[in-house]
Predicted model as a PDB file, atoms N, CA, C, CB and O in Angstrom, pLDDT in the B-factor column:
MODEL        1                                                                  
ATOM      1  N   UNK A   1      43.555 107.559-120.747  1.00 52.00           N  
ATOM      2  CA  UNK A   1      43.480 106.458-121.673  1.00 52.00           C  
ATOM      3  C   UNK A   1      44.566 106.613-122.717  1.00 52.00           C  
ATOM      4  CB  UNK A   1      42.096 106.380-122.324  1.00 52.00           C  
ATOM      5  O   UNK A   1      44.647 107.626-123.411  1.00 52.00           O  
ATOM      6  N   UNK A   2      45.355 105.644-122.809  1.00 57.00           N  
ATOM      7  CA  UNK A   2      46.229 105.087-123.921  1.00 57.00           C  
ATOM      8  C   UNK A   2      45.695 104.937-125.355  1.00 57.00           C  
ATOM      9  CB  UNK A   2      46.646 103.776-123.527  1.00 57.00           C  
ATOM     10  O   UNK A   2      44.865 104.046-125.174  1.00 57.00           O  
ATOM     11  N   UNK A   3      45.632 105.260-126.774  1.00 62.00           N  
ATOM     12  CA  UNK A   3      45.523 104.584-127.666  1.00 62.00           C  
ATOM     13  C   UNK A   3      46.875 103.813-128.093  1.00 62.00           C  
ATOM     14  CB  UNK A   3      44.962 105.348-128.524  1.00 62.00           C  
ATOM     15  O   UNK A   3      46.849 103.211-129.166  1.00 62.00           O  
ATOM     16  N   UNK A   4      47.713 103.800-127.543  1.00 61.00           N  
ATOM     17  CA  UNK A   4      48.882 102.856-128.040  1.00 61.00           C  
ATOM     18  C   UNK A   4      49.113 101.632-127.775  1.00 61.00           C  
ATOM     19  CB  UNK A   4      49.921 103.228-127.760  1.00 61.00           C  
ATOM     20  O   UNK A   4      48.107 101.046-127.374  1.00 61.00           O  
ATOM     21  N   UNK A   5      50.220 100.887-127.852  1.00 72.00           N  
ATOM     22  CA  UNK A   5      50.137  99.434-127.794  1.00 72.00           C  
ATOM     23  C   UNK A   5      49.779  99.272-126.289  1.00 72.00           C  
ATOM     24  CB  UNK A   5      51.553  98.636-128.280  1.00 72.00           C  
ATOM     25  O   UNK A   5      48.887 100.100-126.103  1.00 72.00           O  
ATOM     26  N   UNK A   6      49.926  98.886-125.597  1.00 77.00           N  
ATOM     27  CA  UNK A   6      49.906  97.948-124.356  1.00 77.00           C  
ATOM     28  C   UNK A   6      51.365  97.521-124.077  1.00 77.00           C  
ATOM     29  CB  UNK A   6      48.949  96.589-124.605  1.00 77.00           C  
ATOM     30  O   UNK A   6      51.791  96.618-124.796  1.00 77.00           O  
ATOM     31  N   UNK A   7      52.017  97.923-123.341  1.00 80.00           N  
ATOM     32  CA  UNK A   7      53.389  97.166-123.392  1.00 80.00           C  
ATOM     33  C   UNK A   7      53.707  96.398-122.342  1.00 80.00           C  
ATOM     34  CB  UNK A   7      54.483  98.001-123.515  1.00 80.00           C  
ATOM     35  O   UNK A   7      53.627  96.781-121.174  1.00 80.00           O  
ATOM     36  N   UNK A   8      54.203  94.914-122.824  1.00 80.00           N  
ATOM     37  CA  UNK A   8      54.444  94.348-122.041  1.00 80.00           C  
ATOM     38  C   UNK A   8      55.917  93.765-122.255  1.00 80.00           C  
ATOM     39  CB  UNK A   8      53.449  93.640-121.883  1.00 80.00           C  
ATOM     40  O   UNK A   8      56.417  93.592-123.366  1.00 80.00           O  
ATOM     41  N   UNK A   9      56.531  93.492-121.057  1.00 89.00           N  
ATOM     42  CA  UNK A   9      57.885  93.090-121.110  1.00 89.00           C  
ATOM     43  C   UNK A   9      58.197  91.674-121.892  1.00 89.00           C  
ATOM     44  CB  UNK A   9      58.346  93.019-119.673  1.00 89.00           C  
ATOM     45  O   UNK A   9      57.383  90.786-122.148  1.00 89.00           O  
ATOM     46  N   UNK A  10      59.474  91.708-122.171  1.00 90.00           N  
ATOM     47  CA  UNK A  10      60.016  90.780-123.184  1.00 90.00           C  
ATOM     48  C   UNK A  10      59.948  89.286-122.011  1.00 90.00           C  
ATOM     49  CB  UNK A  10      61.876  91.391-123.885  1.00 90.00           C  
ATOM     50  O   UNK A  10      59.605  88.196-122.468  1.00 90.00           O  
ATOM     51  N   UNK A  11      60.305  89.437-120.563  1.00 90.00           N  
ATOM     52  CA  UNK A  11      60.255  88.292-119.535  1.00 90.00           C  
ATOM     53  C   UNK A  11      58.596  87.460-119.192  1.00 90.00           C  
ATOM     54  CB  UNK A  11      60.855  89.074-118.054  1.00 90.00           C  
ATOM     55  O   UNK A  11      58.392  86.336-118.734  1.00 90.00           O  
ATOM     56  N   UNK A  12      57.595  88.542-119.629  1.00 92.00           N  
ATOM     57  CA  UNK A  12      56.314  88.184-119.280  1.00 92.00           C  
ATOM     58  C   UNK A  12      55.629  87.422-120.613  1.00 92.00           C  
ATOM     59  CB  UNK A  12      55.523  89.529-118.787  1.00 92.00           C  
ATOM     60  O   UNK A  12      54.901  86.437-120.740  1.00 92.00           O  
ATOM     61  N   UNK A  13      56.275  88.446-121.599  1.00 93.00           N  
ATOM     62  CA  UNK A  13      55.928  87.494-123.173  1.00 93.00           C  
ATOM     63  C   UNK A  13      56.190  86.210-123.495  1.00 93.00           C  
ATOM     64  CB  UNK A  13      56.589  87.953-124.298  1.00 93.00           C  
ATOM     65  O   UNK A  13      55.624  85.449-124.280  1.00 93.00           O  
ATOM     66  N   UNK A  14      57.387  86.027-122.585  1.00 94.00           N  
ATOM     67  CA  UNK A  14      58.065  84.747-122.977  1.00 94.00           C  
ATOM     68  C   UNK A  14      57.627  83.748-122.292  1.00 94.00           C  
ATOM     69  CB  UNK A  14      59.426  84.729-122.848  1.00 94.00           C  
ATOM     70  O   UNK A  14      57.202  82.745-122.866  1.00 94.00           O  
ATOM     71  N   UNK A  15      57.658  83.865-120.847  1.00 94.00           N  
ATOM     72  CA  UNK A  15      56.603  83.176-119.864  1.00 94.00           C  
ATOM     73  C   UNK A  15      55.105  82.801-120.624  1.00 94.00           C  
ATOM     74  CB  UNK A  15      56.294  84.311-118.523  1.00 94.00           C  
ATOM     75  O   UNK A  15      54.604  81.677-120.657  1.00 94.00           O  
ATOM     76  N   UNK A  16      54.435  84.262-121.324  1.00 95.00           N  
ATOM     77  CA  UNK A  16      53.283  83.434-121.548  1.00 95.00           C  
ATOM     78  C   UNK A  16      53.684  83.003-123.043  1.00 95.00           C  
ATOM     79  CB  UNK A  16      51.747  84.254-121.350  1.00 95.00           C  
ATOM     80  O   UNK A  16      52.655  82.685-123.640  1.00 95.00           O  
ATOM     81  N   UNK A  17      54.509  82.915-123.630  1.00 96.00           N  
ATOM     82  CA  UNK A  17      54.339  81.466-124.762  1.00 96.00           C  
ATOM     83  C   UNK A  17      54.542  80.265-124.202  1.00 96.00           C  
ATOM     84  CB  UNK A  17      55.397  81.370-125.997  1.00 96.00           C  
ATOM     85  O   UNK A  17      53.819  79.303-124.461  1.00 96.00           O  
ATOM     86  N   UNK A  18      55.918  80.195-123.078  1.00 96.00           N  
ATOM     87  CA  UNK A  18      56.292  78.486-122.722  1.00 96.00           C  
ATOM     88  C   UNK A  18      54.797  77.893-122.108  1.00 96.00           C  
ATOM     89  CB  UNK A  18      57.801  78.279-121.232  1.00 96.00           C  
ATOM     90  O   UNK A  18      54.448  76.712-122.111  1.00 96.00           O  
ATOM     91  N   UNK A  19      53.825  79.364-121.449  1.00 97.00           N  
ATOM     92  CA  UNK A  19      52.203  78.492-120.677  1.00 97.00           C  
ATOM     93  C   UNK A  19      51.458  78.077-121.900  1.00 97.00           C  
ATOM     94  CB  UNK A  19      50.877  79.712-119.591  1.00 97.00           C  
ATOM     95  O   UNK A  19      50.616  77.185-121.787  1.00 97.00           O  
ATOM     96  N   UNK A  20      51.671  78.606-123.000  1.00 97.00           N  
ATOM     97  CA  UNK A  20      51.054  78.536-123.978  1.00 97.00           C  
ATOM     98  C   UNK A  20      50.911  76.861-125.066  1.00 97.00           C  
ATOM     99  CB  UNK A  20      51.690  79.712-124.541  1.00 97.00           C  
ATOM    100  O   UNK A  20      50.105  76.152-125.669  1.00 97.00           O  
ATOM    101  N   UNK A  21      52.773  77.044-124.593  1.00 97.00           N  
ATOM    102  CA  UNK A  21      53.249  75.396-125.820  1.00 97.00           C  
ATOM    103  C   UNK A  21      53.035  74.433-124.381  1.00 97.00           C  
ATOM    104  CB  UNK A  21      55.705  75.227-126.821  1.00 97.00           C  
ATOM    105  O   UNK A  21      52.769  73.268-124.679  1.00 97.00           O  
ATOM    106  N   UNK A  22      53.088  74.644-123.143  1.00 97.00           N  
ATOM    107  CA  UNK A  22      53.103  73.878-122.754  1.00 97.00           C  
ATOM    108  C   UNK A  22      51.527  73.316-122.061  1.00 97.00           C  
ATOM    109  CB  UNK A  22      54.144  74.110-122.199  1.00 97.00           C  
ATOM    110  O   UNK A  22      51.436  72.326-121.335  1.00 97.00           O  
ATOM    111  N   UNK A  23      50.539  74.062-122.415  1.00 97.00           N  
ATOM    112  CA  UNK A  23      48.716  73.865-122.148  1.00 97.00           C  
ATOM    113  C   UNK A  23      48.633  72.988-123.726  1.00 97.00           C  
ATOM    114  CB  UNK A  23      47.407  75.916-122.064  1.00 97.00           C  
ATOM    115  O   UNK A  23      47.765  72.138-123.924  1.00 97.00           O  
ATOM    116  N   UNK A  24      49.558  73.316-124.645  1.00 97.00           N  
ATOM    117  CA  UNK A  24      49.147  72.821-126.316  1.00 97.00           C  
ATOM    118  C   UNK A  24      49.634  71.114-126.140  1.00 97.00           C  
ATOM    119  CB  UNK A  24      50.362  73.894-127.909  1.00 97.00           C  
ATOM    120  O   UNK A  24      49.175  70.081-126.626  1.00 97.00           O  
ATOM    121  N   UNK A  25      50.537  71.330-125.405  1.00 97.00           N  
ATOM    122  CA  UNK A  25      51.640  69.927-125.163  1.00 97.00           C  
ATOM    123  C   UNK A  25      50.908  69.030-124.498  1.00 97.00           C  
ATOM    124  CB  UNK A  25      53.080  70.145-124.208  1.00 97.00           C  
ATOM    125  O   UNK A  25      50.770  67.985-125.133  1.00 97.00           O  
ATOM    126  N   UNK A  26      50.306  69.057-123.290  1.00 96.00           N  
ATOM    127  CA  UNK A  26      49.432  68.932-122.571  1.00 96.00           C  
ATOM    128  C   UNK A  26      47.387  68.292-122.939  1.00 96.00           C  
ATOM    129  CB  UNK A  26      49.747  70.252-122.142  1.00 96.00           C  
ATOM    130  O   UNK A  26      46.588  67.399-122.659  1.00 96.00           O  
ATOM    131  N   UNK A  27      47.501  69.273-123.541  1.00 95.00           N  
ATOM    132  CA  UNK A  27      46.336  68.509-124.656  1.00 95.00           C  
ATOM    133  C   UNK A  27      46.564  68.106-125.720  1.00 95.00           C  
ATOM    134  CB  UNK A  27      45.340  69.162-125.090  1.00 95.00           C  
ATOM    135  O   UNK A  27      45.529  67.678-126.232  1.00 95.00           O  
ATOM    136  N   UNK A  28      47.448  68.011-126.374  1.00 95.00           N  
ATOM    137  CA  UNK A  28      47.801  67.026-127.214  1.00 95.00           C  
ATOM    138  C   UNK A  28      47.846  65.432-126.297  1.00 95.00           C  
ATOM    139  CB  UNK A  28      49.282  67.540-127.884  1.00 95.00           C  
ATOM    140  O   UNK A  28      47.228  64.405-126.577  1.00 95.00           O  
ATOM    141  N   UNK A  29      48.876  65.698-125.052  1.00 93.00           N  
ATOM    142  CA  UNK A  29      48.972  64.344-124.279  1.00 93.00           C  
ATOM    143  C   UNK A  29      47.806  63.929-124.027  1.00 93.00           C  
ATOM    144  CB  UNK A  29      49.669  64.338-123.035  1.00 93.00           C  
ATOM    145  O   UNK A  29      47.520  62.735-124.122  1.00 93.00           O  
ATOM    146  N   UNK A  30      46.831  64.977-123.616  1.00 92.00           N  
ATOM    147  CA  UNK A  30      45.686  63.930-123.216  1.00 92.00           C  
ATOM    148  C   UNK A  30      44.865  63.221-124.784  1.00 92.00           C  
ATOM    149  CB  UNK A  30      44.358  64.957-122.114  1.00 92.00           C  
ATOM    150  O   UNK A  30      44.388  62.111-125.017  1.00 92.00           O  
ATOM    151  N   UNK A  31      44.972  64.175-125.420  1.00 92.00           N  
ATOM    152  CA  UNK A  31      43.992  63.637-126.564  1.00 92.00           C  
ATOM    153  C   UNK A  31      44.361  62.111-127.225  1.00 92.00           C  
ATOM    154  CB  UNK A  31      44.046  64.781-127.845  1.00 92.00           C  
ATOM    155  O   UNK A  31      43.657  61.223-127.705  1.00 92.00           O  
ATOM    156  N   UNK A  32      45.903  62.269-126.992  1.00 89.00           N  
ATOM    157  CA  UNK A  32      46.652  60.519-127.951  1.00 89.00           C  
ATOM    158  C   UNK A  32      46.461  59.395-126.224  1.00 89.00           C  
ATOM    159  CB  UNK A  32      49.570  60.780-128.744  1.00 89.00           C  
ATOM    160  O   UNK A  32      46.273  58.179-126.254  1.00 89.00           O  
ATOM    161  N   UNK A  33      46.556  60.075-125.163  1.00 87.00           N  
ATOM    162  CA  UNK A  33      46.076  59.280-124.416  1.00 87.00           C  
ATOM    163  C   UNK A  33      44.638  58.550-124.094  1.00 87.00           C  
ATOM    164  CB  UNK A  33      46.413  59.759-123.705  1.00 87.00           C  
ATOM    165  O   UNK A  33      44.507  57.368-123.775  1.00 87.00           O  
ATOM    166  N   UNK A  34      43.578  59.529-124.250  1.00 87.00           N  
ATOM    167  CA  UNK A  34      42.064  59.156-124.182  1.00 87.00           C  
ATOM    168  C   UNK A  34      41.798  58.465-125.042  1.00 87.00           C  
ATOM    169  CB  UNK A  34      41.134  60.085-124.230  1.00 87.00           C  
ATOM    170  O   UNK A  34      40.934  57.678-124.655  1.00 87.00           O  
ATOM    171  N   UNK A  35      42.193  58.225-126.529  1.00 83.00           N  
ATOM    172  CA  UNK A  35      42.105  57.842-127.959  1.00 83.00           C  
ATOM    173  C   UNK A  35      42.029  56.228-127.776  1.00 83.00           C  
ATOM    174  CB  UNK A  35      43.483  58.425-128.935  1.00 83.00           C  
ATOM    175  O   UNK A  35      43.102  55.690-127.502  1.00 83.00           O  
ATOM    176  N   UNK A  36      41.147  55.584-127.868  1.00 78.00           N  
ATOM    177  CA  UNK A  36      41.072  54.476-127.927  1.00 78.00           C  
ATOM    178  C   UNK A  36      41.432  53.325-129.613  1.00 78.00           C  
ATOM    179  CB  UNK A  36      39.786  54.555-127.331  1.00 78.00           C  
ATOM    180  O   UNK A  36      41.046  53.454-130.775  1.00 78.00           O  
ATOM    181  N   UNK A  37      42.389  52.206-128.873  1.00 80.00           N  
ATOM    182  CA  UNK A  37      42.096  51.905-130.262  1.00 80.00           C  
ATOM    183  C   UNK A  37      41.245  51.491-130.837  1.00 80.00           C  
ATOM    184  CB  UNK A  37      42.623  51.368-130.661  1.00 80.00           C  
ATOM    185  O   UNK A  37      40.289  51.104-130.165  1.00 80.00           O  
ATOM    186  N   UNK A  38      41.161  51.360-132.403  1.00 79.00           N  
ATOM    187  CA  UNK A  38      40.113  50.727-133.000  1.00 79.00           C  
ATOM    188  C   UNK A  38      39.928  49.015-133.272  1.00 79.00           C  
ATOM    189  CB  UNK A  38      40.113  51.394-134.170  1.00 79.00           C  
ATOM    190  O   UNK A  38      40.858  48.598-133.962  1.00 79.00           O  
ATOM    191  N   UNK A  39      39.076  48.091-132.937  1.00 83.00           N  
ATOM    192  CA  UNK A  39      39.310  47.070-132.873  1.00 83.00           C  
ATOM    193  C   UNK A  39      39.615  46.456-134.164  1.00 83.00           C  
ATOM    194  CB  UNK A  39      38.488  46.635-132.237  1.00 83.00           C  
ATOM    195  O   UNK A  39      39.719  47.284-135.069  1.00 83.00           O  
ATOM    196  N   UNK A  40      39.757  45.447-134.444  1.00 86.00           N  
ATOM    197  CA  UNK A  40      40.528  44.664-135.984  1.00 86.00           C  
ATOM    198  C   UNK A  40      39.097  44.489-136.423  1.00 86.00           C  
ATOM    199  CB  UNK A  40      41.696  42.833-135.890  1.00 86.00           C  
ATOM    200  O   UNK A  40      38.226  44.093-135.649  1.00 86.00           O  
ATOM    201  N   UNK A  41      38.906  44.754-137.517  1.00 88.00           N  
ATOM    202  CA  UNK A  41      38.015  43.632-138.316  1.00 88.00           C  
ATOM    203  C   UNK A  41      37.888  42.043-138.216  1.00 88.00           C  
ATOM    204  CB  UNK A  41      38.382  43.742-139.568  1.00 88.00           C  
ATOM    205  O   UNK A  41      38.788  41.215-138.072  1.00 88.00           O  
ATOM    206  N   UNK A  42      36.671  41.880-138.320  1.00 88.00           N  
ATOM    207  CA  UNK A  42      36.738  40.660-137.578  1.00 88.00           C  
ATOM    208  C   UNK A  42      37.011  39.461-139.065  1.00 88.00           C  
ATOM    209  CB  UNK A  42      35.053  40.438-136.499  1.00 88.00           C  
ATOM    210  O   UNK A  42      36.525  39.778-140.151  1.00 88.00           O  
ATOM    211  N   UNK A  43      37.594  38.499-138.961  1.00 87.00           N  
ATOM    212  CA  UNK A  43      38.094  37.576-139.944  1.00 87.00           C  
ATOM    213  C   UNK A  43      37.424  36.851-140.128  1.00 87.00           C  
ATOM    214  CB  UNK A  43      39.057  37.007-139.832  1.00 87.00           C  
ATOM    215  O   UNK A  43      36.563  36.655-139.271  1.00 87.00           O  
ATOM    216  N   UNK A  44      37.436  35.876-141.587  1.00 87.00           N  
ATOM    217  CA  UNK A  44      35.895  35.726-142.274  1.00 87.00           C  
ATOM    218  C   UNK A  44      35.923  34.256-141.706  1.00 87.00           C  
ATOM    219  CB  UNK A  44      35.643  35.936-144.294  1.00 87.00           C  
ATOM    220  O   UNK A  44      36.853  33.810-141.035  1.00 87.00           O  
ATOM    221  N   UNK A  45      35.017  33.699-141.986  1.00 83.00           N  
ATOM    222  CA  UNK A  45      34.509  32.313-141.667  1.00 83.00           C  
ATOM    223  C   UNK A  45      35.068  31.501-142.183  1.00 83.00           C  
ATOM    224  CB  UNK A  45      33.351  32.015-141.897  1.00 83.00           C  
ATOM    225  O   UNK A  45      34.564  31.095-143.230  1.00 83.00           O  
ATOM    226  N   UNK A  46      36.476  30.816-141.676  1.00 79.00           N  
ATOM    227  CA  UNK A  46      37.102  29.343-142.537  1.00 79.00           C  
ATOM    228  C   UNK A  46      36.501  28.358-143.181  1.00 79.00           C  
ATOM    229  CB  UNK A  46      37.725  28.503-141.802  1.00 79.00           C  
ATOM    230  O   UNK A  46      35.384  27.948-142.865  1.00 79.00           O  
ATOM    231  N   UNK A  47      37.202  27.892-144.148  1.00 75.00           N  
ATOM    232  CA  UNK A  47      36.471  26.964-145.355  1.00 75.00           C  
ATOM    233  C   UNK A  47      35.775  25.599-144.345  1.00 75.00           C  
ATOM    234  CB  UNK A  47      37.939  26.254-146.791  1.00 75.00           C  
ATOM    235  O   UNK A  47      36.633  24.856-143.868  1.00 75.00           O  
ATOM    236  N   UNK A  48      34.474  25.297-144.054  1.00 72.00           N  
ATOM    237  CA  UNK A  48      34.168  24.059-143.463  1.00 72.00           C  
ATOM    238  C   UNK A  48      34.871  23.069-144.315  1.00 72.00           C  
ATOM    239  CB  UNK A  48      32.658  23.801-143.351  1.00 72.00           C  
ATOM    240  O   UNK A  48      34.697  22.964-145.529  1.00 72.00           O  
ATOM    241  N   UNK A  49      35.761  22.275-143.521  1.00 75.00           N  
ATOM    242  CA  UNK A  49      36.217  20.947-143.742  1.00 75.00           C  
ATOM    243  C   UNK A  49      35.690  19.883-143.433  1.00 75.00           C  
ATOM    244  CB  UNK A  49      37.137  20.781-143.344  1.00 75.00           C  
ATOM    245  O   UNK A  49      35.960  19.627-142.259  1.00 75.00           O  
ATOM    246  N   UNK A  50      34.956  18.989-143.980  1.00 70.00           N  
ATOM    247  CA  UNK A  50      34.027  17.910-143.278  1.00 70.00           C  
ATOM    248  C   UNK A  50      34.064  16.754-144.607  1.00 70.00           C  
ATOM    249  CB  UNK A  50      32.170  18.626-142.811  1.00 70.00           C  
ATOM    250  O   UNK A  50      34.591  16.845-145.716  1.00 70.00           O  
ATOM    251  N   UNK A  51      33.245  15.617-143.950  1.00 65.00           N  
ATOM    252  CA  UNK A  51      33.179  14.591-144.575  1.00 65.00           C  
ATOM    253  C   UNK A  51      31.840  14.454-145.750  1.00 65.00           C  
ATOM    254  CB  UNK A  51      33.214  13.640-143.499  1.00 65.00           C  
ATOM    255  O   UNK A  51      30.739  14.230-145.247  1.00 65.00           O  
ATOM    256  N   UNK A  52      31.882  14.531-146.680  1.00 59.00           N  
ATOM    257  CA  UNK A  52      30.611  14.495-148.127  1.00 59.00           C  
ATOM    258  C   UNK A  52      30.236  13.360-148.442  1.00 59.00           C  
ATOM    259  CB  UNK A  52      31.042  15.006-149.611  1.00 59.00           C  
ATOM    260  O   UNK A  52      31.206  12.840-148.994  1.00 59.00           O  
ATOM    261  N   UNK A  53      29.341  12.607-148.419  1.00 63.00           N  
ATOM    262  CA  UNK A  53      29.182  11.048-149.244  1.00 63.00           C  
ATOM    263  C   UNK A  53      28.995  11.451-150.571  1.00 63.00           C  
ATOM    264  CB  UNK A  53      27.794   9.978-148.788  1.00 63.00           C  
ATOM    265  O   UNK A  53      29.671  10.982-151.487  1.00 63.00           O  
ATOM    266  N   UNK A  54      28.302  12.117-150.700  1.00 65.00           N  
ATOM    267  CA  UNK A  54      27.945  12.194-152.508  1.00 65.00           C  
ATOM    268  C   UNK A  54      29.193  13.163-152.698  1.00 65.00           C  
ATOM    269  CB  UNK A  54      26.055  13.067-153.176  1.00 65.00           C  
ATOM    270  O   UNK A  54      28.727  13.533-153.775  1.00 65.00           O  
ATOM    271  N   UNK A  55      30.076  13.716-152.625  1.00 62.00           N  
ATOM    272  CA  UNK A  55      31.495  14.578-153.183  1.00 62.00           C  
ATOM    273  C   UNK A  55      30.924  16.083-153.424  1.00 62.00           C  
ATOM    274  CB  UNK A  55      32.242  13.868-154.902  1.00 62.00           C  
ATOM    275  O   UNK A  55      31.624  16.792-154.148  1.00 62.00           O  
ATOM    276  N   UNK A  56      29.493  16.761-152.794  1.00 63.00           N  
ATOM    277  CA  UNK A  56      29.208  17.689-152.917  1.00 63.00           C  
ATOM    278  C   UNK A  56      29.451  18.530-152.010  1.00 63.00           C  
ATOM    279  CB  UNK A  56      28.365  17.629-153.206  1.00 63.00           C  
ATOM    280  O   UNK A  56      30.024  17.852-151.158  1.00 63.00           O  
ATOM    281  N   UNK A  57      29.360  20.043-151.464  1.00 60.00           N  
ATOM    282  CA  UNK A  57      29.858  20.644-150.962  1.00 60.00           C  
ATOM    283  C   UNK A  57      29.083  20.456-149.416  1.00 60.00           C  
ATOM    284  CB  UNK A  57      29.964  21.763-151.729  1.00 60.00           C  
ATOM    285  O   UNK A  57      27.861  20.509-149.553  1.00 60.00           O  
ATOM    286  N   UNK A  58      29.467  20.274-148.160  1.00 57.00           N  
ATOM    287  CA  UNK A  58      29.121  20.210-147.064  1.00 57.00           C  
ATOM    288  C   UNK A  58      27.409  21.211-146.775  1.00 57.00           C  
ATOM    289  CB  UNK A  58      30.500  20.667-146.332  1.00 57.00           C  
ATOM    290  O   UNK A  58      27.004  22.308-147.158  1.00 57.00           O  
ATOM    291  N   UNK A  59      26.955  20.349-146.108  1.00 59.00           N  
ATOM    292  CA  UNK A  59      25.596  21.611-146.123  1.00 59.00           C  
ATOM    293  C   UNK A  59      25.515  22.637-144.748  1.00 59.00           C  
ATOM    294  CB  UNK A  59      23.847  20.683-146.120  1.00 59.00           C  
ATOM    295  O   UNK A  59      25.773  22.069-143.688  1.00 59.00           O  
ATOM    296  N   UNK A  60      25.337  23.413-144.707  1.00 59.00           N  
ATOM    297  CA  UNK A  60      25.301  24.596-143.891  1.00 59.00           C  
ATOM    298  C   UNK A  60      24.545  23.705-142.416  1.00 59.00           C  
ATOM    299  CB  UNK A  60      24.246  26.079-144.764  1.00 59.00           C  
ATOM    300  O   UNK A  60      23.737  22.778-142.474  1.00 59.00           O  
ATOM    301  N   UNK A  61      25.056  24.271-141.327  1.00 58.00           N  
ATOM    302  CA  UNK A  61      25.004  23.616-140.476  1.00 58.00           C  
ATOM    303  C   UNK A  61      23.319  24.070-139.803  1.00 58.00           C  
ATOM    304  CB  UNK A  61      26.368  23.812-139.699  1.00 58.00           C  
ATOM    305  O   UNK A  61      22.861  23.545-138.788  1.00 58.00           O  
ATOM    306  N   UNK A  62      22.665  25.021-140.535  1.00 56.00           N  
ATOM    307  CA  UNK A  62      21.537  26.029-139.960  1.00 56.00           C  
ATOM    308  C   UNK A  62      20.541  25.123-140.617  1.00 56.00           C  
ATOM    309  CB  UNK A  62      21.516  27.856-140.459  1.00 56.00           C  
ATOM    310  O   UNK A  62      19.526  24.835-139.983  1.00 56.00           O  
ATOM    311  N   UNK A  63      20.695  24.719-141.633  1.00 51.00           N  
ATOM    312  CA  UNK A  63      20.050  24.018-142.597  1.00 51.00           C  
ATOM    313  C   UNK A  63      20.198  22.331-142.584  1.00 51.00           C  
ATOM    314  CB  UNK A  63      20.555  24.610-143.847  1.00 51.00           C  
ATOM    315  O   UNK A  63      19.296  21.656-143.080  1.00 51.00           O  
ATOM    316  N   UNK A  64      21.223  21.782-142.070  1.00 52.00           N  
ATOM    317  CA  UNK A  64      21.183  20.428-141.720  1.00 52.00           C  
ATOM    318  C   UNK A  64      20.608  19.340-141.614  1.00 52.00           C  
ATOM    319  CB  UNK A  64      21.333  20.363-141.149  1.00 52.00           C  
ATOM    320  O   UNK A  64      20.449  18.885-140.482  1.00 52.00           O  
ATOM    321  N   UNK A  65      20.148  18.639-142.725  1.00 53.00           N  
ATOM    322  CA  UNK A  65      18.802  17.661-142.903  1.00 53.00           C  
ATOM    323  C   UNK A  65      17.649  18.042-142.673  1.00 53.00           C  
ATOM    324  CB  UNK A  65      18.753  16.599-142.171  1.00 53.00           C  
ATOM    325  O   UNK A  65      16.864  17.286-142.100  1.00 53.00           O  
ATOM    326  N   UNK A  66      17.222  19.507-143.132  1.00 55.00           N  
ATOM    327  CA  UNK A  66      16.138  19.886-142.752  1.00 55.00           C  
ATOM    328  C   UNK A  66      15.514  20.159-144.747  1.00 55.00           C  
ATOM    329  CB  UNK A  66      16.361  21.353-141.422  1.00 55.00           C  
ATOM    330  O   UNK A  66      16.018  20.973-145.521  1.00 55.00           O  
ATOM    331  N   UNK A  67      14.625  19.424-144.995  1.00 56.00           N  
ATOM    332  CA  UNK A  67      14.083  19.972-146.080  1.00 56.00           C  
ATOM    333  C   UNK A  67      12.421  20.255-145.525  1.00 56.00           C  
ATOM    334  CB  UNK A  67      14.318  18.903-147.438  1.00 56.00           C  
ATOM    335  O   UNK A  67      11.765  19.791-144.592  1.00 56.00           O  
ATOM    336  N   UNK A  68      12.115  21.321-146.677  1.00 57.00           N  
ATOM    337  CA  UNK A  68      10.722  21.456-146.796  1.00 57.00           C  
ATOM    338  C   UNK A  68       9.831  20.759-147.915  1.00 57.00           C  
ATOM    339  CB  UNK A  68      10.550  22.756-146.895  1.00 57.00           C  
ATOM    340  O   UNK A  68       9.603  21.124-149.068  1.00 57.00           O  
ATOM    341  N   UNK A  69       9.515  19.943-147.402  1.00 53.00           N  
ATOM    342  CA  UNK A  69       8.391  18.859-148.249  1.00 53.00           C  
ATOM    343  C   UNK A  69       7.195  19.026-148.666  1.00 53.00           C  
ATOM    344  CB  UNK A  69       8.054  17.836-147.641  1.00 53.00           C  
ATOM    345  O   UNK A  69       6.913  17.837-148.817  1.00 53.00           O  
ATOM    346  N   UNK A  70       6.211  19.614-148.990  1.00 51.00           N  
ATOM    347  CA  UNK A  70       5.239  19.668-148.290  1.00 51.00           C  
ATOM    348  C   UNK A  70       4.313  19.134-149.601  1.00 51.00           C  
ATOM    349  CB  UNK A  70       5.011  21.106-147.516  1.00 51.00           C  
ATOM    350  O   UNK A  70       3.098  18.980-149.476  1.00 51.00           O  
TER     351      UNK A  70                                                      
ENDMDL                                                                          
END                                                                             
């Protein structure tokens, strides 16, 4: 048994950094590839343009000649 370094050659070191940047390179590609975009916010509800007899503001279309009388 050795207590000293481990030696390994300067050709095998170098080999395993390029496996190294190039497994890092590699998942980086997949990660910006899998990455979905994010959809837009959705844009608000345009001003209803319509016709008023009395000059008041148009009434909501959910609500539309519907009163509660009772």
């Amino acid at each position: 048994m050795t207590s000293g370094r481990l030696h390994v050659s300067t050709r095998s070191r170098n080999r395993l950094i390029v496996a190294a940047a190039v497994a890092l390179a590699g998942g980086v590609a997949w990660l910006v590839r899998t990455r979905r975009p994010q959809p837009p916010a959705p844009a608000p509800a345009p001003p209803r343009i319509g016709y008023s007899r009395n000059g008041s503001a148009p009434t909501p279309l959910a609500g539309a000649g519907t009163e509660n009388s009772r």
